[in-house]
C-alpha positions as CSV (number, residue, x, y, z in Angstrom):
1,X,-9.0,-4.3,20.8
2,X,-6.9,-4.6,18.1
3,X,-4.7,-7.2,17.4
4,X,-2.1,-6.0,14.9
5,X,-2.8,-2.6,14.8
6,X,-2.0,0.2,17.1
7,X,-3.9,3.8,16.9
8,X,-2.4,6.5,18.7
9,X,-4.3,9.9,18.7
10,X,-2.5,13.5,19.8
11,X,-3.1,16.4,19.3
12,X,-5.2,15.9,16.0
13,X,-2.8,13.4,14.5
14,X,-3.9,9.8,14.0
15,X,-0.8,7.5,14.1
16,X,-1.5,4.0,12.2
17,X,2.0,1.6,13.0
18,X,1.1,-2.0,11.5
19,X,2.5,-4.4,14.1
20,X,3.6,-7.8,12.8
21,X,7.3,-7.0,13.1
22,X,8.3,-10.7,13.1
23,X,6.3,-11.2,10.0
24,X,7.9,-7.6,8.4
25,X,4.1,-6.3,8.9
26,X,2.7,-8.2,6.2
27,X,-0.9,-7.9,5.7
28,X,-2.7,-10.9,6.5
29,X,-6.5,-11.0,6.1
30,X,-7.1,-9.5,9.8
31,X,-4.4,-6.9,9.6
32,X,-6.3,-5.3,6.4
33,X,-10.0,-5.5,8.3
34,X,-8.2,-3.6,11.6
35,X,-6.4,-0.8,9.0
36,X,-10.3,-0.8,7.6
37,X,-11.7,-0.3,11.1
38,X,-9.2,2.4,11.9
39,X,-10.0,4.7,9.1
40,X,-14.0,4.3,9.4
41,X,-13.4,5.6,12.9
42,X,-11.2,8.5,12.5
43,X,-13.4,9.6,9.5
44,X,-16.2,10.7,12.3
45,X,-13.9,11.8,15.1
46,X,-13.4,15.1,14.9
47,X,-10.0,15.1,17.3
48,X,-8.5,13.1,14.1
49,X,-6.9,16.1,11.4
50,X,-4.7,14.1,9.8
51,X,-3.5,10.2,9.5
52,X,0.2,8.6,9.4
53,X,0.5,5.0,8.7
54,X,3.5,3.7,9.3
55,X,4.8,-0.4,10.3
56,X,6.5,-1.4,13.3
57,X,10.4,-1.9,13.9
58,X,13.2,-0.7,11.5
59,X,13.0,-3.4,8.8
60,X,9.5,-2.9,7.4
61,X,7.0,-0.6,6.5
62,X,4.7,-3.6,5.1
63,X,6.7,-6.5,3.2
64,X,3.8,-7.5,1.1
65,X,0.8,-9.5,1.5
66,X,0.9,-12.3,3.8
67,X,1.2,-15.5,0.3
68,X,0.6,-18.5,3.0
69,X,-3.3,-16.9,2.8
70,X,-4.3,-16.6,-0.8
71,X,-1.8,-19.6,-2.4
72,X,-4.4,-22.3,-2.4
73,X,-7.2,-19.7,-3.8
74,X,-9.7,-20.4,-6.8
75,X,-9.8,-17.7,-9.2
76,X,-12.8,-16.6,-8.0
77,X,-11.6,-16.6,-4.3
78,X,-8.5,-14.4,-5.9
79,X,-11.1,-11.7,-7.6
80,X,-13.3,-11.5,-4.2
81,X,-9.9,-10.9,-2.6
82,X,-9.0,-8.4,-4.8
83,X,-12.3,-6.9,-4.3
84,X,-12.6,-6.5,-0.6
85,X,-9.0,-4.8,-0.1
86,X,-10.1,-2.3,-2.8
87,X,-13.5,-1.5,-0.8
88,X,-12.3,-1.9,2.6
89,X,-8.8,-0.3,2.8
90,X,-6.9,1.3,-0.3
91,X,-10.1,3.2,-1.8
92,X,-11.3,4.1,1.3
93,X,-7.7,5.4,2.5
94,X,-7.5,7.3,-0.9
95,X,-10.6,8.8,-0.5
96,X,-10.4,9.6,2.9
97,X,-11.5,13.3,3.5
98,X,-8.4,14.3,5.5
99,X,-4.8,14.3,4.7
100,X,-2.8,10.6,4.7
101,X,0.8,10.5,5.3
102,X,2.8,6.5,4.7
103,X,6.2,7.0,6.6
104,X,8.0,4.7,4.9
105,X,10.4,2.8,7.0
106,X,12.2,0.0,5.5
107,X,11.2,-2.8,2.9
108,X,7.6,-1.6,1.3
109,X,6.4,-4.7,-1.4
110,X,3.4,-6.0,-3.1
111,X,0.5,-4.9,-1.1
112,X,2.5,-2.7,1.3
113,X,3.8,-0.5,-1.9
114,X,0.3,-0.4,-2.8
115,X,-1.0,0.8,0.8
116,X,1.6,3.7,0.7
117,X,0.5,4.7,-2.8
118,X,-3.4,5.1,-1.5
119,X,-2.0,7.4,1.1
120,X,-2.2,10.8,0.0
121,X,1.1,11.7,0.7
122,X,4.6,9.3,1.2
123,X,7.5,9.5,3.3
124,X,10.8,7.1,3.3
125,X,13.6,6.9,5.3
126,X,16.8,6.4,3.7
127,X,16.8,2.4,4.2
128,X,14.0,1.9,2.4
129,X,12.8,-0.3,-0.5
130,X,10.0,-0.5,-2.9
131,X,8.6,-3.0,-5.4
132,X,5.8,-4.6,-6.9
133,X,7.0,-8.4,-7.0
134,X,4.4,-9.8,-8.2
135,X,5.0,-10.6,-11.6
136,X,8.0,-13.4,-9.9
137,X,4.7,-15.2,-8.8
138,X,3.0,-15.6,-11.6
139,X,0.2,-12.5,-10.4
140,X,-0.4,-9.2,-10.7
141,X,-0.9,-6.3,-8.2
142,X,-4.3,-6.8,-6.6
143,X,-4.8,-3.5,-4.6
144,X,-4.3,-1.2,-7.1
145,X,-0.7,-0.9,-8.1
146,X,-1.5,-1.5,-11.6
147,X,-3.6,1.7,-11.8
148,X,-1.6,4.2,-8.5
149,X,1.9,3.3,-9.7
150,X,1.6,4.9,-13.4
151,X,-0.3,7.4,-11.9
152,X,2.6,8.6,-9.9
153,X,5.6,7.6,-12.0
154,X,4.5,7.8,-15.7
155,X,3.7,4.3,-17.9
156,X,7.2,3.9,-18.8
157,X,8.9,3.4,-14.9
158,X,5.8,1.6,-14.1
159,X,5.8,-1.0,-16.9
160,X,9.6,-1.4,-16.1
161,X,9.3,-2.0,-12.6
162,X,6.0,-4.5,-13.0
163,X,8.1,-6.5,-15.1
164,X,11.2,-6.8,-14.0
165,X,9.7,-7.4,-10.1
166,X,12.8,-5.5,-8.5
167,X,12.7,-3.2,-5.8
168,X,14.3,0.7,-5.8
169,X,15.7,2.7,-3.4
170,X,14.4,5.4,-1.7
171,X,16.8,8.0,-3.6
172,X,15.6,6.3,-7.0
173,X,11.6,7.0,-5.5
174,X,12.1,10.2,-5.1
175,X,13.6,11.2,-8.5
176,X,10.5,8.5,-10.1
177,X,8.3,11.3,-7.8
178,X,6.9,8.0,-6.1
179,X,7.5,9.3,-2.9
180,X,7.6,13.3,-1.5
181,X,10.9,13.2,0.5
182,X,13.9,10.9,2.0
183,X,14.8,11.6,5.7
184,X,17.3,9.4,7.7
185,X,15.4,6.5,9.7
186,X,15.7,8.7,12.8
187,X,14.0,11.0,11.9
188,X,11.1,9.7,9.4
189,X,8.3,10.1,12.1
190,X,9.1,13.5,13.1
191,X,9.3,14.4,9.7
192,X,5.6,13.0,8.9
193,X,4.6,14.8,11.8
194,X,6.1,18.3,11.4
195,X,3.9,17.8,8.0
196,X,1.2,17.0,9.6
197,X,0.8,20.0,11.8
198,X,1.7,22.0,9.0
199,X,-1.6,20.6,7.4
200,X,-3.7,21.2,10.4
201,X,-3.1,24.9,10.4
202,X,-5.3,25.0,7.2
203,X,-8.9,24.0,6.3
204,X,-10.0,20.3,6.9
205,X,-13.2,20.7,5.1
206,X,-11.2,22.3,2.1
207,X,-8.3,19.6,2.4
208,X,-11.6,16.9,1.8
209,X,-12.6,19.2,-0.9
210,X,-8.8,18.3,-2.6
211,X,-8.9,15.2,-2.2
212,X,-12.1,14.7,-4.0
213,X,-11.6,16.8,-6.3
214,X,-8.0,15.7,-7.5
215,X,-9.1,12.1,-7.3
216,X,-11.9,13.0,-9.7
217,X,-9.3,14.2,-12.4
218,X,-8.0,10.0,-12.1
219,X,-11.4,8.9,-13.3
220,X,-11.1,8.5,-16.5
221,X,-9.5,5.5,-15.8
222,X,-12.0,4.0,-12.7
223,X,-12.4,1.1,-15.2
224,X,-8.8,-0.2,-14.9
225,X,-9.1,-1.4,-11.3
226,X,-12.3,-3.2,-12.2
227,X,-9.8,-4.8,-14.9
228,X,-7.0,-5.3,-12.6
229,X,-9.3,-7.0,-9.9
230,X,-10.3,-9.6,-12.6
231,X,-7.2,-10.3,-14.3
232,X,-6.0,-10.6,-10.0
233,X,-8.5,-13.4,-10.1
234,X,-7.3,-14.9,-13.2
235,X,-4.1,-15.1,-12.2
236,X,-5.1,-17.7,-9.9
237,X,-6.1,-20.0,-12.1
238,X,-2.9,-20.3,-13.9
239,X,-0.3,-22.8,-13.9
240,X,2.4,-20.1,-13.3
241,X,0.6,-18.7,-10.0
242,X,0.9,-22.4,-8.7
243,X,4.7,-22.4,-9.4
244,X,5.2,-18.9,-8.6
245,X,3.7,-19.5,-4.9
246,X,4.9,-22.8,-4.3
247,X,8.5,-22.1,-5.3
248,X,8.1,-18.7,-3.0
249,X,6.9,-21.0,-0.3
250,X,10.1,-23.8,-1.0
251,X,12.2,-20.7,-1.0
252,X,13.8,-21.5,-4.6
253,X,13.9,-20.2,-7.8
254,X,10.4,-20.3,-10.0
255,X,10.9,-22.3,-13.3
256,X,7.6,-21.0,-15.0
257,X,5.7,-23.1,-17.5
258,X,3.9,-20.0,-19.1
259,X,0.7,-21.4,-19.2
């Protein structure tokens, strides 16, 4: 049984909804080994066509990693951390073998950006919002932001929204092509399900055939998330990831040393 995640299977759709509404659905250690456990189950069960992952309530599709975890961590501890998302989650959601939808409701940040952009395909209602803060804390995108996000939007939009940490609306995603369409809140699941159907009407063993082979065409740059997870790890040992965290934690305003 599950604690924070709930799978719902009908009619060959596979609905993920991260539950930790009062925490916006941030992922916390055991909310990322649950999402894990979903996907290695579905990727056997042949009742499962396609997969929507999606958070609970209005506010949040996932507001970022869960900082109270990871703010006392080594470097090392940072890199392992970094390590075991990529393995057990985002990789294995990007490579999964049948068709991902993220139905982006609300705030998606840090780590939840970076869940949506392993899915195959995205989603947003109109309310929502999506960032990569983690330069404000002195750290780097851990679960493959640094490598998905240019990817999708070009270098350019990617370097601008790593640096500058702020968040864009769903009408600015679409236009950056970082998310397929923009429905009103009401009707964002319906949507990811009318595409879902639409997908099940087709091929599942050619759909897996897709996905490997247009994730193939990105590995020319397989090395960058082996580069990412390190410099994740070396984040931690910087004065500015102490400052960054603790000052997130105060709720004030960072005043980074730059060391």
């Amino acid at each position: 049984m599950m604690e924070y995640v709930i799978v719902e299977i009908n009619e060959g759709l596979a609905l993920v909804t991260i539950n930790r509404p009062k925490q916006l659905n941030a992922l916390n250690k055991q909310t990322l080994e649950e999402i894990g456990e979903a996907f290695e189950a579905f990727r056997d069960n042949n009742e499962v066509k396609v997969v929507v992952l999606t958070g609970s309530g209005e506010k949040a599709f996932v507001a970022g990693a869960d900082i109270k975890e990871f703010a006392d961590f080594s470097g090392a501890q940072g890199t392992e951390l970094a390590k075991t998302g990529h393995m057990t989650v985002f990789n294995i959601i990007e490579e999964f073998p049948k068709p991902v939808i993220a139905a982006i409701n609300g705030f998606a940040l840090g780590g939840g950006l970076e869940l949506a952009m392993s899915a195959h395909i995205r989603i947003a209602s109109m309310n929502a919002r999506m960032g990569l803060p983690e330069t404000s804390l002195g750290l780097i995108p851990g679960y493959g932001g640094t490598q998905r996000l240019p990817q999708l939007i070009g270098k350019g939009r990617a370097f601008e929204m790593l640096f500058s940490a702020k968040m864009i609306d769903a009408e600015t995603a679409l236009n950056y092509g970082l998310v397929n369409h923009v429905v009103a809140p009401e009707e964002l699941l319906e949507t990811a399900q009318k595409m879902a159907s639409s997908f099940m009407k087709n091929s599942i063993v050619a759909m897996g055939f897709v996905v490997e082979a247009v994730n193939a065409g990105m590995l020319e740059g397989a090395i960058g998330y082996d580069v990412e997870v390190q410099a994740f790890g070396d984040c931690f040992e910087t004065e500015d990831f102490k400052e960054g965290t603790t000052a997130f934690l105060e709720k004030r305003k960072p005043s980074f040393p730059g060391a």
